[in-house]
C-alpha positions as CSV (number, residue, x, y, z in Angstrom):
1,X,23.9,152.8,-118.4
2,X,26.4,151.1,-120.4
3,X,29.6,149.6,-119.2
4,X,33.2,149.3,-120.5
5,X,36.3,148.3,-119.6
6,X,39.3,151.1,-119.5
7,X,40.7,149.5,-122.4
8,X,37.6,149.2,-124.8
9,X,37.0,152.8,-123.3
10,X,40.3,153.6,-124.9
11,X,39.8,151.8,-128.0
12,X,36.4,152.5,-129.1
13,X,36.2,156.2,-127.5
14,X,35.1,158.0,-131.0
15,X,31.8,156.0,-131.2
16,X,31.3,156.3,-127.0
17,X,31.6,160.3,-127.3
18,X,29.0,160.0,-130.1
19,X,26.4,158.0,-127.8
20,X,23.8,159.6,-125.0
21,X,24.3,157.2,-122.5
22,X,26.4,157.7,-119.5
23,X,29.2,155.1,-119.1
24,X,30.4,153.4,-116.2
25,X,34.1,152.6,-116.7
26,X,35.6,149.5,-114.9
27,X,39.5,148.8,-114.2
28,X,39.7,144.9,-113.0
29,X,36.1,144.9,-112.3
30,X,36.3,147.9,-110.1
31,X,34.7,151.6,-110.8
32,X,37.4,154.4,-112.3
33,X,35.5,156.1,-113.5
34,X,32.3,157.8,-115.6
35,X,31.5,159.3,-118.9
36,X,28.7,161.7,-119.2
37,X,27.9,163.2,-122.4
38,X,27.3,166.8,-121.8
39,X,24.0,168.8,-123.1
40,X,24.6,171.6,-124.5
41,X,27.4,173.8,-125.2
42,X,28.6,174.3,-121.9
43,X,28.5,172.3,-118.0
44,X,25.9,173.1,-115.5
45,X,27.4,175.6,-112.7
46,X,27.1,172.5,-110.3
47,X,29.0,170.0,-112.1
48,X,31.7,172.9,-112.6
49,X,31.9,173.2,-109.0
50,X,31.9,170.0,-108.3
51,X,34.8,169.4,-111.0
52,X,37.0,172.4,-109.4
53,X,36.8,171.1,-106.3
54,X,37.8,167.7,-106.6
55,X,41.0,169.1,-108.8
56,X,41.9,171.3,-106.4
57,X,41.9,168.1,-103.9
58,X,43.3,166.4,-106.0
59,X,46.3,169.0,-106.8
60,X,47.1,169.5,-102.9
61,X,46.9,165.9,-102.0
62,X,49.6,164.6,-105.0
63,X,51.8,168.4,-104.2
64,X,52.0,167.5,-100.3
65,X,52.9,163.6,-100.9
66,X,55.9,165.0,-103.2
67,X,56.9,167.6,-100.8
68,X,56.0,170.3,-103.2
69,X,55.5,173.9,-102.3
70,X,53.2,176.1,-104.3
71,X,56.4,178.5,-104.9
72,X,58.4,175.8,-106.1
73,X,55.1,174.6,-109.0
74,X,54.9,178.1,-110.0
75,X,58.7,178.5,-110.7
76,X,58.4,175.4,-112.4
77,X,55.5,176.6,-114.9
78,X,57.4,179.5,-115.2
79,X,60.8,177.9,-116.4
80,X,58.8,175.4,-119.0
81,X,57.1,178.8,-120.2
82,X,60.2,180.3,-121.1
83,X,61.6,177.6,-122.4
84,X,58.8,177.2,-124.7
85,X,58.9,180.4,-126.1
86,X,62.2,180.0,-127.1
87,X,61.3,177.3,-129.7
């Protein structure tokens, strides 16, 4: 496994996304985060499980520290939506 710093993650991404090698990517020396080059045309039904549920975590935990309701998200989506048709 190969190892890279957020920045050169950034910087030399094209030739990382061409590679087979996972990536372990490191912020100040400290793990953020991971690339795994996916086989195949589509994820396993695992990792997509996996994936949904932390951004579903993820979702509630940043909506409740801002006070957010899901009502009040929805009518948001729904005002940029408008607003974008109008362009």
């Amino acid at each position: 496994m190969k190892t890279a710093t957020v920045r050169q993650f950034r910087d030399d991404a094209t030739s990382f996304f061409k590679q087979e090698e996972p990536i372990l990517v490191t912020r100040h020396g400290k793990i953020v985060g991971f690339f795994l080059p996916a086989a195949g045309d589509s994820l396993p039904l695992e990792i997509r499980k996996d994936l949904f549920s932390t951004l579903t975590d993820e979702i509630r935990s940043t909506m409740k520290a801002r006070g957010l309701s899901e009502e009040t998200v929805l009518a948001d989506f729904e005002k940029t939506r408008k607003a974008r048709r109008r362009r």
